[in-house]
C-alpha positions in Angstrom: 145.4 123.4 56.2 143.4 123.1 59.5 139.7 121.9 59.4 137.3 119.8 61.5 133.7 118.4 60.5 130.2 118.9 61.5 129.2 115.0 61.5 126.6 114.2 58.7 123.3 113.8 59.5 120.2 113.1 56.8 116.9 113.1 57.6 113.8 112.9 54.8 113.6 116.2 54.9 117.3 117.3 54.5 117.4 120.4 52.2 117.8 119.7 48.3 119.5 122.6 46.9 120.5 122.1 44.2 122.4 124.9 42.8 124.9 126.9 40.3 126.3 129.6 40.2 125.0 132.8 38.3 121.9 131.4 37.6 118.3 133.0 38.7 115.4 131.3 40.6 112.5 129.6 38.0 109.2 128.0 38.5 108.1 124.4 37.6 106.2 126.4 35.2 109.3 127.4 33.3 111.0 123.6 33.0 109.6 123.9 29.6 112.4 121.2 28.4 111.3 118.8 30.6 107.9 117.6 28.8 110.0 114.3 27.2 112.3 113.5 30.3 111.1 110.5 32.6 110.0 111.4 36.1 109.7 115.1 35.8 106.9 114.6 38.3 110.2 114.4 40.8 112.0 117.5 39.5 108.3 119.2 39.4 107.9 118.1 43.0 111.3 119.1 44.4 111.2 122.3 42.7 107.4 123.1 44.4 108.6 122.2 47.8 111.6 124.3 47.3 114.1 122.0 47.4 115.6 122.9 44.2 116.9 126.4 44.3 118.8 128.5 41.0 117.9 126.3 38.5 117.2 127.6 34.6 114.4 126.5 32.2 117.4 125.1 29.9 118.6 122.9 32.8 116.6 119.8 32.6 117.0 118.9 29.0 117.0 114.9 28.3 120.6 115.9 26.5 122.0 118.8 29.4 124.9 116.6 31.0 126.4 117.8 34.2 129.9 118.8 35.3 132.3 117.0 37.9 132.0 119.8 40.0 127.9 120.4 39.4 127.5 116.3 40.6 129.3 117.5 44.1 127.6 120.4 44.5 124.6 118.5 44.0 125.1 115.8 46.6 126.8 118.3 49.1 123.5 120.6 48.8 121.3 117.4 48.9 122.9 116.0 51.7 122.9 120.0 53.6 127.0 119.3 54.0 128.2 122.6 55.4 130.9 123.7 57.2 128.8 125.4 59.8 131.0 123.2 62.7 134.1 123.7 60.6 137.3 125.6 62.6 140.0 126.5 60.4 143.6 127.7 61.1 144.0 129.5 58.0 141.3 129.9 54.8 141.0 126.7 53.1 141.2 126.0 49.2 139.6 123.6 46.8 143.0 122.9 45.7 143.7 122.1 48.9 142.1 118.9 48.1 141.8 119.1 44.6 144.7 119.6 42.1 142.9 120.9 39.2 140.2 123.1 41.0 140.2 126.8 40.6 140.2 128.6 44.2 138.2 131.5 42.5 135.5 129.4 40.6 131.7 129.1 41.0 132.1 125.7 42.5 134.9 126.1 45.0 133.1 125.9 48.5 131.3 123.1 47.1 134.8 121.0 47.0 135.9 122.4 50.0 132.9 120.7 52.0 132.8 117.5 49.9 136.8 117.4 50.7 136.3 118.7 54.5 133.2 115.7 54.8 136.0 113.0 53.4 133.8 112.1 50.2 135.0 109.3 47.9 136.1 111.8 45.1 139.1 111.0 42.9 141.8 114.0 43.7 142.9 114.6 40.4 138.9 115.9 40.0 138.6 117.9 36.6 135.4 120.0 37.6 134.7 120.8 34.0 134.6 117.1 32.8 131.5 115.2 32.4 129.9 112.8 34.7 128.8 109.1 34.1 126.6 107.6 35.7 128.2 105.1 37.4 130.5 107.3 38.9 127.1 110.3 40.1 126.0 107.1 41.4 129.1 106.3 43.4 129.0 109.8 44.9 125.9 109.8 45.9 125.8 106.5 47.4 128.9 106.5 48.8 127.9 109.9 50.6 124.4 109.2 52.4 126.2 105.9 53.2 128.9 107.8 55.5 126.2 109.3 57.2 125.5 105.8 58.7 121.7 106.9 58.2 120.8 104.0 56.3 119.3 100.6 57.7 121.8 97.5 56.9 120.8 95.8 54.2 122.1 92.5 52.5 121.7 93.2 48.8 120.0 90.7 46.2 122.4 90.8 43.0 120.6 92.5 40.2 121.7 91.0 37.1 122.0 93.9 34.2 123.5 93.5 30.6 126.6 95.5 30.5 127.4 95.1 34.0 130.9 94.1 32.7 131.3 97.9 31.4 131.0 99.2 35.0 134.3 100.2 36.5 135.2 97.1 39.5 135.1 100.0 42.6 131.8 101.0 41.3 129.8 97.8 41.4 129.1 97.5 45.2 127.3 101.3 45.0 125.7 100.6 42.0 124.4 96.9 42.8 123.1 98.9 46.5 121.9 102.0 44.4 119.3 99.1 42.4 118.4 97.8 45.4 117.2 101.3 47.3 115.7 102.5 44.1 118.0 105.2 43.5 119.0 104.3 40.0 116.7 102.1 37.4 117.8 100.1 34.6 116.8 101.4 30.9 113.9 99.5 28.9 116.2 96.8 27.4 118.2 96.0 31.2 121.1 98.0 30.9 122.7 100.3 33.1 124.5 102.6 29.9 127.7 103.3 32.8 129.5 104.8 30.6 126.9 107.6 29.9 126.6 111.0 30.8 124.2 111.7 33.3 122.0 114.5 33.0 120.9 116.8 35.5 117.6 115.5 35.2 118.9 112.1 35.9 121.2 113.2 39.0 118.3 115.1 40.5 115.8 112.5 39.8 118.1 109.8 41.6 118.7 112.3 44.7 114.8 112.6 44.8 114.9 108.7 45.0 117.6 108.6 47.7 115.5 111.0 49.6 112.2 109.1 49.6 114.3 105.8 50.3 115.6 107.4 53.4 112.2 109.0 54.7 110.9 105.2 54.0 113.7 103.4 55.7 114.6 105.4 58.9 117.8 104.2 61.0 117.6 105.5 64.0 118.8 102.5 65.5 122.4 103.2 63.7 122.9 106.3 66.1 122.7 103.9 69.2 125.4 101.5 68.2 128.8 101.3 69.9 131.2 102.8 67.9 134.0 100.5 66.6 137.7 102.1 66.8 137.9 102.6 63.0 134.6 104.7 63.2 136.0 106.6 66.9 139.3 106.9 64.8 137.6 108.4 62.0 135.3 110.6 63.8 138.0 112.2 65.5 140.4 113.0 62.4 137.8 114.4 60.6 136.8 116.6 63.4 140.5 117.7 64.2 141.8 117.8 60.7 145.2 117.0 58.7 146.8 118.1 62.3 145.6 114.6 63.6 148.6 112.6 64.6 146.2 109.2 65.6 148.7 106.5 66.1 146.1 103.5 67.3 147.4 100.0 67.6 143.7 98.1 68.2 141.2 96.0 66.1 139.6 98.4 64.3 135.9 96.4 64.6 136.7 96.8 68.5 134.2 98.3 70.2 135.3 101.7 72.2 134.7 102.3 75.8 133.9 105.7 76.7 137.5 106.4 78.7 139.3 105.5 75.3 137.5 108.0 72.6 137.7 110.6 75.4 141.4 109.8 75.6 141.7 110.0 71.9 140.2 113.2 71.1 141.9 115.1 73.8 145.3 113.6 73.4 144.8 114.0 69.3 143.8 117.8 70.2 146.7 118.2 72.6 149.0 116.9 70.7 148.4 118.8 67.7 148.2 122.1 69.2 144.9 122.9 69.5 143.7 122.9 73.1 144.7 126.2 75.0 147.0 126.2 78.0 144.7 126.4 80.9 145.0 125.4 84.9 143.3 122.1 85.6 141.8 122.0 88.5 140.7 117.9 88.9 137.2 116.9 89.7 136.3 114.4 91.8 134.5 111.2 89.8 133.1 109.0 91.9 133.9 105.9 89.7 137.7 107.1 88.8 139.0 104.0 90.1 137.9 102.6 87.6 139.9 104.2 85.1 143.2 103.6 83.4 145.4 105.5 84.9 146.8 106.5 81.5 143.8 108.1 80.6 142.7 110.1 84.3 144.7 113.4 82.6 142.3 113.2 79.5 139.6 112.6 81.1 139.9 115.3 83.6 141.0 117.8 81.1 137.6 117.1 78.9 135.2 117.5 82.5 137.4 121.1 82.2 136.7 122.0 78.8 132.8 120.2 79.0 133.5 117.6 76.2 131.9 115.4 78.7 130.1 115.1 81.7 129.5 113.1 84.8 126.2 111.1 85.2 123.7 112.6 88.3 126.2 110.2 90.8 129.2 111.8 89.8 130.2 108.6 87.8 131.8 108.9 84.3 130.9 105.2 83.1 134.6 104.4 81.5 133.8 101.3 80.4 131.1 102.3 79.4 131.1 101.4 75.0 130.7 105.2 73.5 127.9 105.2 70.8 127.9 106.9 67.5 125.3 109.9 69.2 127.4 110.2 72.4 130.8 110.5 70.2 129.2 112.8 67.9 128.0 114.9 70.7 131.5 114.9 72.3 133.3 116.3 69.3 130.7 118.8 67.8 131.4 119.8 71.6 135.1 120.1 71.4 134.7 121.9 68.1 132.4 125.0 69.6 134.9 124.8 72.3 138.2 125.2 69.8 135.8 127.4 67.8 135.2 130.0 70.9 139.2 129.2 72.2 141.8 129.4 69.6 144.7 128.2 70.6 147.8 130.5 70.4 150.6 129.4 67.9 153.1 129.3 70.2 151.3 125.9 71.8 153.6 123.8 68.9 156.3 126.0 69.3 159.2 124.2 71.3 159.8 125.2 74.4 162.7 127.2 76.0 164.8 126.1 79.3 163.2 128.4 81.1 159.3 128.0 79.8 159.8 124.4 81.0 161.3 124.6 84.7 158.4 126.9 85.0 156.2 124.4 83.7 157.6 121.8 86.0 157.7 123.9 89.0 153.6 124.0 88.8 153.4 120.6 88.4 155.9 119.7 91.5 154.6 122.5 93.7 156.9 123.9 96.8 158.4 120.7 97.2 160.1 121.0 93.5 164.0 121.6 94.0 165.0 122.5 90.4 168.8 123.0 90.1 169.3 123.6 85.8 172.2 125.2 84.1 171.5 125.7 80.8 170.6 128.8 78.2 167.0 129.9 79.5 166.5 130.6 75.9 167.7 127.2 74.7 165.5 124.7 72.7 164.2 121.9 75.4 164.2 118.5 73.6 161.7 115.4 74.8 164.3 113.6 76.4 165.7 116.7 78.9 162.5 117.6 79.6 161.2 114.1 81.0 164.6 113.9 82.9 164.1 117.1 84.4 160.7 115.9 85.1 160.8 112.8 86.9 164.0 113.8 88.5 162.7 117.0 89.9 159.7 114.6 91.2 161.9 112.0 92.6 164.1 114.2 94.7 160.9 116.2 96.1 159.7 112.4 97.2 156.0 113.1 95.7 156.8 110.0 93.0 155.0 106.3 94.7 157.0 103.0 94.6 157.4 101.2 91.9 158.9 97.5 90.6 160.6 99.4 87.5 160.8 96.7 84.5 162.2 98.7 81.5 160.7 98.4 78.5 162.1 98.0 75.3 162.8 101.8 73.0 164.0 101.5 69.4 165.8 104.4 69.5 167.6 103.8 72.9 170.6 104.6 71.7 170.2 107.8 71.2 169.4 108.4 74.9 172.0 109.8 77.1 172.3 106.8 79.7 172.5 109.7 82.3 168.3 110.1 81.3 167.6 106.3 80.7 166.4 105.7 84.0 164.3 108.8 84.7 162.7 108.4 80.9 162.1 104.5 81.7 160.0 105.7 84.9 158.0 108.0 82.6 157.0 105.6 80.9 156.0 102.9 83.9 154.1 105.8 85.2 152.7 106.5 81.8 153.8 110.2 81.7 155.2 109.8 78.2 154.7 107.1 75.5 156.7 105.6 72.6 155.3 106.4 69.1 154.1 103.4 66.9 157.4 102.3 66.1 158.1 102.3 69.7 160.6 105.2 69.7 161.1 107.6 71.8 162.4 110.5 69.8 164.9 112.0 72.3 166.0 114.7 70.5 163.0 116.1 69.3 161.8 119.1 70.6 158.8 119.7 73.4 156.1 121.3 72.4 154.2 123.7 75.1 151.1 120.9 74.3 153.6 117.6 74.7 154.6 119.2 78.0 150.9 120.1 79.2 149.6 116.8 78.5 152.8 115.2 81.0 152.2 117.8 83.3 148.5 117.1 83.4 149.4 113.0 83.9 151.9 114.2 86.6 149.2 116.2 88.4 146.4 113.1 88.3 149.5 110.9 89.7 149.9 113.2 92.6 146.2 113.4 93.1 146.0 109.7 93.8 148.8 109.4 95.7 147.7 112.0 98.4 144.5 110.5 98.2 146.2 107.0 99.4 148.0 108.5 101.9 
């Protein structure tokens, strides 16, 4: 399935709604089960201020234990996860991300969201089994803490009785849930993992998550430079299971703002999703500052407005990118794809005769294309760079070059008639080996593959009439 993400964002007053299905609106009035259960000011609280929505009078019992599936919807609803941003090719399914989910039940949005938003949920979920508390905790933690709205903190160990019973993966969230207040030991120091948490435990905990956030702001998180793991994750969540990210950098890095734009406009392109448009290049007054590599991206995201240029016309490349300027970037890209769905036929291979037409745009008057072959035929990766860089070469618009061929794993499944116009492509950084360093020759070109050469063909051109 297709999806992309509206990126998370809590504030203090992020909507707390918690709710299930089929059941009717209630007062604090009627939470006549609530007299015994600890902190019912909380529950009386949220309720008052709205924040909890479709909840019973027989809800809040000290013995009412909640669901799998009512613990997500709780935490999505707390944290206002939606999928308001969210483009999809075709209508998604809980079971799309969860084996044992029922597409048609009550809570089936609620685990498309908490799948779309990447939440640390096991995938063989059973919605219908009961939560512990360790593992609400988990959830919950491990959800505001994707948001990256929480100030870093260095925990102090909290020493608890049965801390051995607490599952190994759990013990981080639960030693940071003691130290934000979310979660409380019992009377004689224990924890009781193990236990079924209540809905009046899970909403009294979200109420505590919420008053720690309103009392610890981070704002300051928003301004950091995003590391590649973070750019890398940003942008597969917003372009979905089609993301074909294949990154070779320290992912604590710090990214520049030429290299996320890069990476979300290649990922796009390469995946299908962009639209086949005309680019007409911009002039940025800094572009020599660019890589090369990445002048085709760049120019193709001032097209679509992904990004702008500052008030001198500069686009900063080097600039490090910061987690508000990425997030801006792809909620951008995602209104874009949202208002311009791309066709189908963008991953669709291309014919003979779709790609000499293609080429003959990109090579202009000079282009001198001489192909016999089936107009209908399948064109593969490796003919369409020959006819490419040939078609370029012979029209005299390709600059000088010191060629030094590079090594390709799969070389030997290049005809050695194409080896020397493929090796150019890549000087010139038209085309690029996969992580493995192959080439895939044989593989077909996709209408977005070609695009995304045509468009690094067109910024090559550029500079070299600008040199002239």
């Amino acid at each position: 399935m297709k999806n992309t993400f509206k990126i998370i964002t809590i504030s203090a007053a992020a909507a707390l709604a918690l709710s299930f299905a089929g059941q009717q609106f209630a007062s604090a009035a009627t939470f006549k089960d609530i007299n015994n259960v600890q902190d019912k000011d909380k529950i009386i609280a949220l309720q008052n201020s709205g924040l909890i929505k479709g909840i019973s009078q027989d809800l809040f019992g000290p013995n009412i234990s909640i669901s799998e599936a009512e613990g997500v919807q709780m935490i999505v609803n707390a944290l206002d996860l939606n999928l308001d941003l969210i483009r999809f090719v075709k209508e998604p399914h809980a079971t799309d991300y969860f084996k044992n989910a029922n597409d048609s039940a009550w809570y089936a949005e609620a685990l498309i969201i908490a799948g779309v938003h990447g939440l640390d949920l096991p995938a063989d979920l059973k919605p219908n089994q009961k939560l512990t508390r360790e593992e609400f905790t988990h959830q919950l933690i491990d959800a505001i803490e994707a948001s990256g709205q929480l100030p870093m903190i260095k925990p102090v160990v909290i020493d608890y009785k049965d801390q051995d019973q607490v599952k190994a993966e759990y013990s981080g969230s639960i030693q940071r849930a003691l130290n934000y207040g979310v979660l409380k030991l019992d009377e004689s120091g224990k924890l009781n993992p193990k236990q079924e948490i209540t809905r009046a435990e899970a909403a009294v905990a979200i109420s505590n998550a919420l008053a720690y956030l309103k009392a610890h702001p981070a704002p300051a998180a928003l301004s950091e430079t995003l590391t590649a793991e973070e750019a890398v994750q940003l942008i597969k969540e917003a372009v979905g299971p089609e993301a074909d990210l294949q990154i070779k950098i320290d992912p604590a890095a710090s990214m520049s703002r030429e290299s996320f734009t890069y990476l979300l406009v290649h990922t796009l392109q390469t995946s299908g999703q962009l639209p086949m448009f005309k680019l007409i290049p911009v002039e940025v007054a800094d572009e020599s500052q660019m890589d090369i590599s990445n002048s085709g991206a760049i120019q193709t995201a001032l097209a679509l407005g992904f990004v702008t240029l500052d008030e001198s016309g500069n686009f900063n490349p080097k600039g490090d990118i910061t987690r508000t300027a990425g997030t801006d970037i792809v909620n951008k890209a995602v209104e874009y794809l949202k208002a311009h769905q791309a066709p189908a036929a963008e991953s669709e291979v291309l014919t003979a005769e779709q790609a000499v037409q293609l080429i003959k745009e990109a090579a202009g008057p000079k282009a001198n294309l001489q192909i016999k072959i089936d107009p209908a035929a399948s064109m593969t990766r490796e003919s369409f760079t020959y006819l490419l860089v040939h078609t370029l070469q012979t029209s005299g618009q390709l600059p000088l070059l010191n060629l030094i061929p590079v090594e390709i794993k799969d070389n030997d499944k290049i005809n050695i008639l194409n080896s020397g116009a493929i090796q150019t492509g890549i000087a010139l950084k038209i085309v690029k080996l996969d992580a493995d360093g192959k080439f895939n020759p044989q593989a077909g070109i996709t209408r977005t593959d070609a695009a995304a050469m045509v468009s690094q063909v067109q910024e090559i051109l550029k500079r070299a009439a600008a040199n002239q």
